[in-house]
N, C-alpha and C positions, 0 to 999 in steps of 0.2 A: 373633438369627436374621435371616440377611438376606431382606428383603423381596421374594417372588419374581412380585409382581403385575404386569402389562404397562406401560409405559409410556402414560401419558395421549398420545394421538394428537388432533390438531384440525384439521378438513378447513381449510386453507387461507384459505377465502372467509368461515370464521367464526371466525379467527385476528382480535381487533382490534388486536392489536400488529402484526402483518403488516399489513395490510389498512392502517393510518395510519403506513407507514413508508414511507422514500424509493422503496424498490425497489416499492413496489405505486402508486407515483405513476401509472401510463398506466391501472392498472384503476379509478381513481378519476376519469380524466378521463372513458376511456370511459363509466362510471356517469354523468354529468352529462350526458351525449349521450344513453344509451340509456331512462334514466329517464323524463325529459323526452316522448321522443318516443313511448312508449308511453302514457304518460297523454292526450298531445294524441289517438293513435290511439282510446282510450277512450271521452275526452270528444266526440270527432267535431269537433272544433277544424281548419278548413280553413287559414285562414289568417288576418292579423292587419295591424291599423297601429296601427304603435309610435307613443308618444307619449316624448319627452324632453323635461327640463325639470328644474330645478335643486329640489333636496330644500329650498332656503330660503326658497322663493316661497311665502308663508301666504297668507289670504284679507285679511290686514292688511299693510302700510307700502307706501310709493311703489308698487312694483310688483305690488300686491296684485290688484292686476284681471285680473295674466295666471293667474291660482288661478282665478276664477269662469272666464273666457273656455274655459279648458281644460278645466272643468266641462261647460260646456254647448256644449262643440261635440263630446266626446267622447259628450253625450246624443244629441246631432243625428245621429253618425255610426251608435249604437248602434238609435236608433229606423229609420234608415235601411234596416241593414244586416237588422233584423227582420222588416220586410216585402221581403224577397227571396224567392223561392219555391227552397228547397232543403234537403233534407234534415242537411242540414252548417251547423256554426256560421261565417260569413261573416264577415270584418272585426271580428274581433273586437280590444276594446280591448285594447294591452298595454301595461303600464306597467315601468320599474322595480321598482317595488313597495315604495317608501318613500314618505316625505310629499312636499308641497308640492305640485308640478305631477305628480308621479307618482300621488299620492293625488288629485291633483282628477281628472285621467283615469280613474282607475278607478273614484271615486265618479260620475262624469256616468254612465258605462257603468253601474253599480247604478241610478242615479236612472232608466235606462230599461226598466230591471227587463233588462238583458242580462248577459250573463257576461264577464266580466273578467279577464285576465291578471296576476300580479305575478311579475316574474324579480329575485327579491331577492336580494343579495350579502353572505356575512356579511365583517364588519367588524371591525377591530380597536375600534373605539367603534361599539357595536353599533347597526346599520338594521334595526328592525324592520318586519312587512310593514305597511301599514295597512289596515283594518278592513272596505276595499271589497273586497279580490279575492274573486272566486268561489274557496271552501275549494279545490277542486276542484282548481284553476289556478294552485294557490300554489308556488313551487319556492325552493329555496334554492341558490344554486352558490359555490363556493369561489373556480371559477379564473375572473377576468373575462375571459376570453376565450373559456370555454364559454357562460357569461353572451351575451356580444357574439355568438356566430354562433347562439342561439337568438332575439336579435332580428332579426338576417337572415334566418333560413333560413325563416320562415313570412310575413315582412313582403309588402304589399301595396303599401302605404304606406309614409311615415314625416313628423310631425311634429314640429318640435323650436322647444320654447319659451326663454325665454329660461334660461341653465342657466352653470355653469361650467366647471371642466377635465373632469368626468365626461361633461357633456352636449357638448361639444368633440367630446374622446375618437370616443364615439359616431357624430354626425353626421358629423365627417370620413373615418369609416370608410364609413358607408353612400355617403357622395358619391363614396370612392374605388372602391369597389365597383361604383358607377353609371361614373364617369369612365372606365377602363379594360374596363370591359363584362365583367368577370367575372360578371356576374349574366347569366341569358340573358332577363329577364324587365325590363319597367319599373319601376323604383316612384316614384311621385310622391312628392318633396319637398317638403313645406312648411318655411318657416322665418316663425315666428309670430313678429309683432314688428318690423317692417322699422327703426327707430327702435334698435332695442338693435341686431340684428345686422350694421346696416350702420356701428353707430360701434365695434364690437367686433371685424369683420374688415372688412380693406379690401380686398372683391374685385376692385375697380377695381385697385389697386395690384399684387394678381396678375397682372393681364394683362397690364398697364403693365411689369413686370418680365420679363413672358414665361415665368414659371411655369407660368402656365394659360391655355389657350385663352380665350381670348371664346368658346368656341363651351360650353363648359365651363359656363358660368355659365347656358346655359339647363335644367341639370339640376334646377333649384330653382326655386322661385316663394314669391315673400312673401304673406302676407295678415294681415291687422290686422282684421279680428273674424269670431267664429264662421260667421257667415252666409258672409263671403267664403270662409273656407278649406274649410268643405263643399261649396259650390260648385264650388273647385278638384279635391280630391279625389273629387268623384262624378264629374267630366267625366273625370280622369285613372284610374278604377277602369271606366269604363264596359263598356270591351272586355276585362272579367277573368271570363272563363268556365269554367278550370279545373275541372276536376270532381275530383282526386284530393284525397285526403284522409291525411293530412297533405297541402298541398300547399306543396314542398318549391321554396325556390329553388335552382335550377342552377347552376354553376362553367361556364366556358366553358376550355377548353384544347384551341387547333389546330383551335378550330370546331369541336368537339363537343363537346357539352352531356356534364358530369359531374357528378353530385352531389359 
């Protein structure tokens, strides 16, 4: 007897063979946008300084010291950013959301009992988040490039420790971002370490080649221990009065501000 019962129907959005197939690639990007930026709205998440820095930096070998420094300068900014009078969560730390220097950043921000960011990437040899992010503030994204404009799009800041082609990556993008003024807003660069990143790129030889302005290299400033780089950062944050929440960096195209 043939079976005369309707066909099984499945709304679309709850199809996961659809839903992780090539053609539903753009609602899976938009999810990693739209996700994100409802939970900051929730949380009252204003804005942020990104912390970079290589997942291999432990609190042990040669360069073990930049683990504690980024520890406790991300406590110094977290204690700071607490006694500000505003109903909104301020400068908040954000990390990667793996180890090394991304775990020390969000453990200092823990150690000042403040909340903490982790924008973790999964991986074919799996990044887990570590153990500091505020649960709250944990996100997972697929495409590193959703990844990379949820570290711009709330940044204040940015400090970048010593790190590899991930922390690279990263940094050159924020400087590009700075250098052509697609941002409409400042953000203070630090690059922690002046000893690693001035034998690791020779900005001298950019200018010298005429790739980059001299005018170009005053986007960034070095500092070599915690005290100095908060110092830098609260002078260069001083004039950030924003009130909106998410507060969202801008796009510039043709002089007018577009998100």
């Amino acid at each position: 007897m043939k079976d005369e019962s309707p066909p099984r129907v499945t709304v679309p959005y709850k199809d996961e063979e659809f839903m992780t197939s090539d053609a539903a690639r753009p609602l899976r990007i938009i999810a990693e946008y739209l996700a994100p930026l409802r939970r900051f709205q929730q949380e009252r998440v204003h804005d942020t300084i990104v912390f970079f820095g290589s997942a291999r930096l432990t609190s042990a070998g040669p360069l073990g010291r930049y683990y504690q420094e980024a520890r406790e300068l991300a406590r110094l900014l977290t204690l700071w950013s607490k006694s500000l009078l505003t109903n909104a969560h301020r400068f908040v730390i954000c990390s990667g959301g793996g180890g090394g220097i991304m775990e020390a950043a969000n453990r200092g921000a823990a150690d000042a009992g403040g909340r903490t960011i982790g924008l973790n990437i999964s991986l074919p040899h799996e990044q887990r988040p570590n153990p500091y992010i505020t649960p709250e503030l944990s996100f997972e994204f697929h495409y590193f490039f959703m990844r990379k404009l949820w570290f711009a799009h709330l940044a204040r800041a940015m400090v970048a420790f010593p790190g590899g082609f991930g922390t690279l990556d990263e940094l050159m993008e924020i400087l590009t971002l700075a250098q052509t003024r697609k941002l409409e807003r400042h953000i203070p660069i630090i690059l922690y370490g002046p000893g690693y990143w001035q034998e690791i790129v020779n900005f001298d030889a950019l200018v010298r080649h005429g790739t980059v302005s001299a005018a170009d290299l005053s986007l960034f400033q070095f500092a070599d221990t915690p005290a100095q780089a908060l110092a830098l950062l609260q002078a260069g944050l001083s004039k950030s009065h924003s009130t909106t929440t998410p507060a969202f960096a801008h796009s510039r195209e043709g002089g007018n501000g577009a998100s």
